[in-house]
C-alpha positions as CSV (number, residue, x, y, z in Angstrom):
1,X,24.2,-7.3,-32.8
2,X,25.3,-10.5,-31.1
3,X,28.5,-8.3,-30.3
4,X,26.3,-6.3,-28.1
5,X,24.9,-9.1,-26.4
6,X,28.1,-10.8,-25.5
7,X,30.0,-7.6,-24.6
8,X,27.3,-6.9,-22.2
9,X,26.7,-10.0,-20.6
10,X,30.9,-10.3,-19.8
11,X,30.9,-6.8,-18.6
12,X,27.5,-7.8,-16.1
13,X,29.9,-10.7,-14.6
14,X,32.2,-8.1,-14.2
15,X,29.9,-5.7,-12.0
16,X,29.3,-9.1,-9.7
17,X,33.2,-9.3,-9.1
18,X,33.6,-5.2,-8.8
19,X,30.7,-5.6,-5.9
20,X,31.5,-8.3,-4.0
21,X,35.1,-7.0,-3.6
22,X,34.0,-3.8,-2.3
23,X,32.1,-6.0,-0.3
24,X,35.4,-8.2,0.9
25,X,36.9,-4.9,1.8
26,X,34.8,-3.4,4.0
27,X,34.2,-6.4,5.6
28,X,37.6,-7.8,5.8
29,X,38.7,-6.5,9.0
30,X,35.7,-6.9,11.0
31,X,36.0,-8.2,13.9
32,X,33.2,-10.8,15.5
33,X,31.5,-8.3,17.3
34,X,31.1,-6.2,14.0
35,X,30.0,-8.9,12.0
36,X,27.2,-10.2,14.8
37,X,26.1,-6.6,15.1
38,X,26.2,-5.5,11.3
39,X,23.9,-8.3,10.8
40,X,26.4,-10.0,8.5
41,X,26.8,-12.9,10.3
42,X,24.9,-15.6,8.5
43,X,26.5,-14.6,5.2
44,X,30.3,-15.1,6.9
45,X,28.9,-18.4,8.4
46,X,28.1,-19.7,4.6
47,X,31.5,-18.0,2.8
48,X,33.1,-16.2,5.6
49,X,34.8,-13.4,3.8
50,X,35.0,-14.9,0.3
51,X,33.3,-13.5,-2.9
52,X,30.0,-14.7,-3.1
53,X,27.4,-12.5,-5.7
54,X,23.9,-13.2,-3.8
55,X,21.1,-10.7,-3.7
56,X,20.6,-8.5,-1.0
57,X,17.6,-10.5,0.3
58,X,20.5,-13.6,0.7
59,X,19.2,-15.4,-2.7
60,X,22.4,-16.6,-4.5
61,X,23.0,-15.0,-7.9
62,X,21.6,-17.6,-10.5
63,X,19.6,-17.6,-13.9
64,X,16.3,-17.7,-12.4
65,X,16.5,-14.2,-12.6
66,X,17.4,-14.5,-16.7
67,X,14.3,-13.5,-19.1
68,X,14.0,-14.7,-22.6
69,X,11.3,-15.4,-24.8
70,X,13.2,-15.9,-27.8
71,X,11.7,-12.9,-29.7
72,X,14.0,-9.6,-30.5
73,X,11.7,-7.1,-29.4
74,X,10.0,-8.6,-26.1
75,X,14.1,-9.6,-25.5
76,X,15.7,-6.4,-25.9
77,X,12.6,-4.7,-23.6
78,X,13.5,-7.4,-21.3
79,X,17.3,-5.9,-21.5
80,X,16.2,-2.3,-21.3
81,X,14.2,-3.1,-18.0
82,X,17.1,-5.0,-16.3
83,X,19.5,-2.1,-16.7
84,X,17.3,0.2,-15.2
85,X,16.0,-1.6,-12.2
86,X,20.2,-2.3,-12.0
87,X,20.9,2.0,-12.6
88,X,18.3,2.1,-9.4
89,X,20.0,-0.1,-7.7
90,X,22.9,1.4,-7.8
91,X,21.7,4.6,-7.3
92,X,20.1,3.6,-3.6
93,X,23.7,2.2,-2.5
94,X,24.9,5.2,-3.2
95,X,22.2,7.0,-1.2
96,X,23.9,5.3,1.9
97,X,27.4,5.7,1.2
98,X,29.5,8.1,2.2
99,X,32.6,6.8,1.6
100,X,34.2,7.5,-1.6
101,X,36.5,4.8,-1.8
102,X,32.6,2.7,-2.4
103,X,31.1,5.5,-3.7
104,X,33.6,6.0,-7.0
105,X,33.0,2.6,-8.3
106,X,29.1,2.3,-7.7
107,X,29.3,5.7,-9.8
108,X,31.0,3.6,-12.2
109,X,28.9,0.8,-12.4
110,X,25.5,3.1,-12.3
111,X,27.4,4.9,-15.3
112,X,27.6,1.4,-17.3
113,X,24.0,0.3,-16.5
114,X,23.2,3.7,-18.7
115,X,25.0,3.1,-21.1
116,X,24.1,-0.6,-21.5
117,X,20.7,0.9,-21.6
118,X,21.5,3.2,-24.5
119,X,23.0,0.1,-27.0
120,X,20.0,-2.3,-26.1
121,X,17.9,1.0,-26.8
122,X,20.4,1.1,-30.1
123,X,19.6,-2.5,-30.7
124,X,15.7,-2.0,-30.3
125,X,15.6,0.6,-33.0
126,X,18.1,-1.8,-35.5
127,X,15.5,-4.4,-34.8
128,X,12.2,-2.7,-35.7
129,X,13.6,-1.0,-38.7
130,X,14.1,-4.5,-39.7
131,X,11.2,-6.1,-39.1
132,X,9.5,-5.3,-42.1
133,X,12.5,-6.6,-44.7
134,X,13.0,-9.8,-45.9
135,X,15.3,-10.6,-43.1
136,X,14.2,-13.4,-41.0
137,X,14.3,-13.3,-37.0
138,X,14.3,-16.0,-35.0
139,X,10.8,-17.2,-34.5
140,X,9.7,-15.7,-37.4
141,X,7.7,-17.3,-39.8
């Protein structure tokens, strides 16, 4: 299971460089009068137009956002949540692209929130068949 969770979390990091190059190439060409008037001014005053994964509300991606509670089964809900408010996230940029040199690997990355999804979902199911053997979880007694 550890496989899942490590797989997973490199592929996530991935999705944050995948983004923020589509976002470098729409935006590398813009001229000042662009940038002023798309609104994306403040961001190219911190990083200009460099790679930086921050939300779209500005907050810098960080591990504030990370849940654990060191139990499988509140964990691996924890994980199924996260990839759908992700699949949903994905799914509204797509509502407002038209362009499918953006729109191909947004349907790629929506594609890999599902089927993260599916393995924690796998991993749920492993766990509470478990439960009841003599295994011992983490924070078990």
């Amino acid at each position: 299971m550890c496989f899942c969770y490590d797989y997973i979390g490199t592929e996530e990091l991935a999705h944050l460089e995948v983004v923020g190059t589509i976002v470098y190439q729409l935006t590398r060409d813009c001229g000042e009068k662009e940038i002023k008037e798309s609104g994306f001014d403040a961001f190219y005053t911190e990083h200009g137009f460099g790679v930086y994964p921050q939300s779209a509300g500005g907050v810098p991606a960080n591990a504030a956002a990370l849940q654990s509670k060191g139990d499988p089964i509140a964990d691996l809900y924890e994980n199924l949540a996260a990839e759908q408010k992700a699949r949903v996230t994905y799914e509204y940029l797509l509502n407002m692209v038209d362009d499918p040199e953006v729109s191909k690997p947004l349907q790629f990355l929506r594609e890999r929130e599902v089927v993260h999804f599916q393995r924690f979902g796998e991993a749920l199911n492993y766990v509470r068949d478990h439960m009841n053997s003599r295994r011992i979880f983490y924070g078990s007694p």
